[in-house]
N, C-alpha and C positions, 0 to 999 in steps of 0.2 A: 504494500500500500504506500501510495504518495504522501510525505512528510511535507505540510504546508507548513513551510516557515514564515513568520514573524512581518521578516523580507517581503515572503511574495503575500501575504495577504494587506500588508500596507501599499503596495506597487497595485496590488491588481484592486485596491479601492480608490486610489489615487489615480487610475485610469478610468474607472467609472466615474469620477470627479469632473475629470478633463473633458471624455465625450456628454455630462450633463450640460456645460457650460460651450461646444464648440454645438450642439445638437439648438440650444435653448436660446443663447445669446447672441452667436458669432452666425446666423445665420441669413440670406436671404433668398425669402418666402415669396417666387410672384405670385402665387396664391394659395389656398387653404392646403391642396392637395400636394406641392411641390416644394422642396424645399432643397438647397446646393448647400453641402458642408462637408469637412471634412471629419462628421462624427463617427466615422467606422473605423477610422486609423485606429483610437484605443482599442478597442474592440478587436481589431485584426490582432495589432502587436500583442494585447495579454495571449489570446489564443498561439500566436507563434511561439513566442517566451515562454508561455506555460502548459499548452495543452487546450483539447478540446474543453474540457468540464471547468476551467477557470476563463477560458475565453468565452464559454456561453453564459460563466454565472455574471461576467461583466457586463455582456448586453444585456441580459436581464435586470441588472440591477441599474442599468443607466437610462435603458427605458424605463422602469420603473419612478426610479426618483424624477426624473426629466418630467414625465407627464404630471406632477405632482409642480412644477412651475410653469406650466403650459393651462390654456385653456380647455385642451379638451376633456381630459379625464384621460384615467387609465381605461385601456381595451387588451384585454389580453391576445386579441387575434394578434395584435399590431406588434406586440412581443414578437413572434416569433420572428423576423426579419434578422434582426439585432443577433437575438442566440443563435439561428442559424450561421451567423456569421463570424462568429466565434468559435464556435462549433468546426466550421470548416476548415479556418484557418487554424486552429488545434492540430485537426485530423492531418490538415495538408502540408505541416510545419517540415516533414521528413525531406519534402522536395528541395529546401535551402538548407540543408545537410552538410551538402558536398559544395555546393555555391547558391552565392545571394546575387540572386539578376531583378531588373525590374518586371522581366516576365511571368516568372517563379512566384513571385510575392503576385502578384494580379492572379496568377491559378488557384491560389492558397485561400481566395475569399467569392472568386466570381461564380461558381454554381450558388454560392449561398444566395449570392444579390441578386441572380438568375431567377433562383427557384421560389425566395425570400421575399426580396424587395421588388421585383418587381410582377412577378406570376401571381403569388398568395396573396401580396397586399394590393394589388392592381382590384383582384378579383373582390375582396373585403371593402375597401373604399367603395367598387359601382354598387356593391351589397347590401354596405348599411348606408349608404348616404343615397347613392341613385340616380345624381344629379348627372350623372354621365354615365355612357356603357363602361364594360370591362374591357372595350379596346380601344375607347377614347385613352380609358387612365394606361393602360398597355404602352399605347403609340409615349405617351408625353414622359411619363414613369421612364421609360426604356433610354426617352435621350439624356434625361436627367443623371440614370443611373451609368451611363457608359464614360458620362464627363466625369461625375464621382467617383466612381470605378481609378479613372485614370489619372485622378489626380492623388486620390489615394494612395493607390500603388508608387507613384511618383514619390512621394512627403516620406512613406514607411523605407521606400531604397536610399532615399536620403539620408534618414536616420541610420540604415545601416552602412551604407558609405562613411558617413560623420563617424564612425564607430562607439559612438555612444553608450550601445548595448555592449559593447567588449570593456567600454572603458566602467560601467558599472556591473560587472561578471556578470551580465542575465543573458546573455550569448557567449560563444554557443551553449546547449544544455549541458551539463556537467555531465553527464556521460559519456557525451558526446566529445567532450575535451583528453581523456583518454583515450579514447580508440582512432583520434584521424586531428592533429594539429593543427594544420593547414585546413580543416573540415569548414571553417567559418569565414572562407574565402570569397572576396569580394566581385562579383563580376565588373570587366573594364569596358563597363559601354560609352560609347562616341555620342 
């Protein structure tokens, strides 16, 4: 069984922190249904750094609080987008193993945003709200999330570029620093 340390359960509330505040404050909304941020990066990064089950408990708990300074209310359908993506980027953390590219890190979260943000919650928004089909919200969701997607991925290889994660030991995983030195090797994109 997994030993949560001290460490990582201050880091991985201190990323729910982060994405309450780039999700709630740092965002703009051209309307109800659409909103451009970069609030999935904590969300990604806990799930790479630490796994599937603390990268889903981050979105869950950053959606959580978040709608608690929002006007709509919590909806638990709307959950799942967030923990899906944590979730994935947990599961898909093995792919930057061997190398950190800015491809790798974009596979490590886009089924989640795929299947998540814009399929599930596309379909929930025409559902309970109505005001549009499920392919009005499809078409508009879809450009929204391919810009977010990419800028995500862009801000998270930055971060690892910066070495940041090296310079505070949360990369590579401590196992992983045994078996392959060189394991947390930076890819040299142009």
């Amino acid at each position: 069984m997994r030993k949560y340390t001290t460490k990582m359960l201050v880091t991985l509330a201190l990323l729910a922190a982060i994405c309450v505040v780039l999700a709630r404050f740092i965002v703009p909304m051209p309307n109800p249904y659409m909103r451009f941020s970069i609030e999935a990066v904590p969300i990604i990064v806990a799930g790479i750094l630490y796994g599937p089950v603390p990268g889903a408990l981050v979105g869950f708990v950053a959606d959580f609080v978040g709608c608690l300074f929002s006007g709509y209310g919590y909806n638990p359908l709307f959950a799942v987008p967030p923990v899906l993506i944590g979730l994935c980027a947990g599961l898909m953390r093995p792919l930057l193993y061997k190398k950190v590219s800015y491809l790798r890190i974009l596979a490590c979260f886009a089924p989640a945003v795929v299947l998540g943000s814009i399929l599930w919650q596309s379909y929930w928004l025409s559902a309970i709200y109505g005001s549009h089909s499920w392919l009005w919200f499809l078409g508009t969701r879809s450009i929204q999330f391919v810009i977010t997607s990419l800028v995500n991925a862009a801000v998270i290889f930055g971060l690892f570029k910066s070495r940041v994660f090296d310079t505070l030991h949360l990369w590579p995983p401590q196992g992983l620093k045994a078996e392959a030195p060189r394991a947390h090797q930076i890819a040299r994109e142009q």
